[in-house]
C-alpha positions in Angstrom: 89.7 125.2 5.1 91.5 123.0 2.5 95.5 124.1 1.9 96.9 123.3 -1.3 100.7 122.6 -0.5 101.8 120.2 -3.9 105.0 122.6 -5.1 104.7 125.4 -2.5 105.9 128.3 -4.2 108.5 129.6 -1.4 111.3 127.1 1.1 109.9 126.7 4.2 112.6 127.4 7.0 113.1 125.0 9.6 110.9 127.1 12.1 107.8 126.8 10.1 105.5 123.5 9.5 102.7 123.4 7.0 100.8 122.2 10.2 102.0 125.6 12.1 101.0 128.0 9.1 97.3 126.0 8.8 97.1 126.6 12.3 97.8 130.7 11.9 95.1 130.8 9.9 92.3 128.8 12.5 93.8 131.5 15.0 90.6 133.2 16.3 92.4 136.5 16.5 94.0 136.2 13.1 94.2 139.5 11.2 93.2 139.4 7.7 94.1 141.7 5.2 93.0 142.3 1.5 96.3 145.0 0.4 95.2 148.3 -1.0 98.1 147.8 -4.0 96.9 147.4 -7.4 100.0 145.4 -7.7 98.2 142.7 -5.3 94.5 143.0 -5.9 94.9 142.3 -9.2 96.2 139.0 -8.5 93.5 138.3 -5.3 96.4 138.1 -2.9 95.7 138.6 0.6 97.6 138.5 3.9 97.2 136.6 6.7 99.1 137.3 10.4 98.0 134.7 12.9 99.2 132.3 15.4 100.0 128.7 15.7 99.0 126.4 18.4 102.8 127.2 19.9 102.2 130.4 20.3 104.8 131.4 17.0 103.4 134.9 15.2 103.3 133.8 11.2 102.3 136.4 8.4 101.2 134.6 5.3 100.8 135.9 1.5 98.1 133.6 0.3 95.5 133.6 -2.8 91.8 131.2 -2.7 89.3 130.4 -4.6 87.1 130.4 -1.7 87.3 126.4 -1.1 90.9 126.4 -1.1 93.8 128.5 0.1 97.1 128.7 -1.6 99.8 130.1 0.8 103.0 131.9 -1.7 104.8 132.7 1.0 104.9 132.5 5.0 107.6 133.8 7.6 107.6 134.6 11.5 106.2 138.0 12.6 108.8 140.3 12.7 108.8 143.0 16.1 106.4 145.5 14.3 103.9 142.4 13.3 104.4 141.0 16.9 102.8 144.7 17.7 100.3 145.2 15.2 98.7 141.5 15.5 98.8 142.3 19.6 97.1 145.4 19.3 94.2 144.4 17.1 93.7 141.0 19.5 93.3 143.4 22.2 90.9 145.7 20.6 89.1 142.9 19.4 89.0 141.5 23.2 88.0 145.2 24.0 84.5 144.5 22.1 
């Protein structure tokens, strides 16, 4: 996967890296999501909630053109995204 970060659209905190937030998305229990919103689909935005090599839970907003991936926006998981991304790693260990 090839990120395009020239003029990222958001400010990165100090807690996230572009390294950490390329590494969410190689997360083999990453959860992706295409949103049912017309609001989103009709600009082929998708979500991303992975994790990094550290172990720190990131949910990305992110568009691609299938080569390359354009994150607009990435923060840490929040409790209730901490949940969700532990419950579909363990049903996905469950298989």
């Amino acid at each position: 996967m090839e990120f395009d970060w020239l003029n990222p659209p958001f400010e990165m905190d100090s807690s996230l890296s572009p390294r950490d937030i390329e590494e969410s998305f190689e997360d083999p229990f990453a959860v992706r999501l295409l949103p049912d919103s017309s609001r989103f689909s009709v600009q082929a935005r998708y979500f991303n909630l992975g994790k990094s090599a550290s172990g720190l839970g990131i949910i990305s907003v992110y568009r691609t053109n299938g080569r390359q991936i354009r994150v607009i926006h990435a923060r840490a998981f929040v409790p209730e995204e901490e949940f969700f991304y532990q419950r579909k790693a363990s049903q996905m260990l469950s298989l």
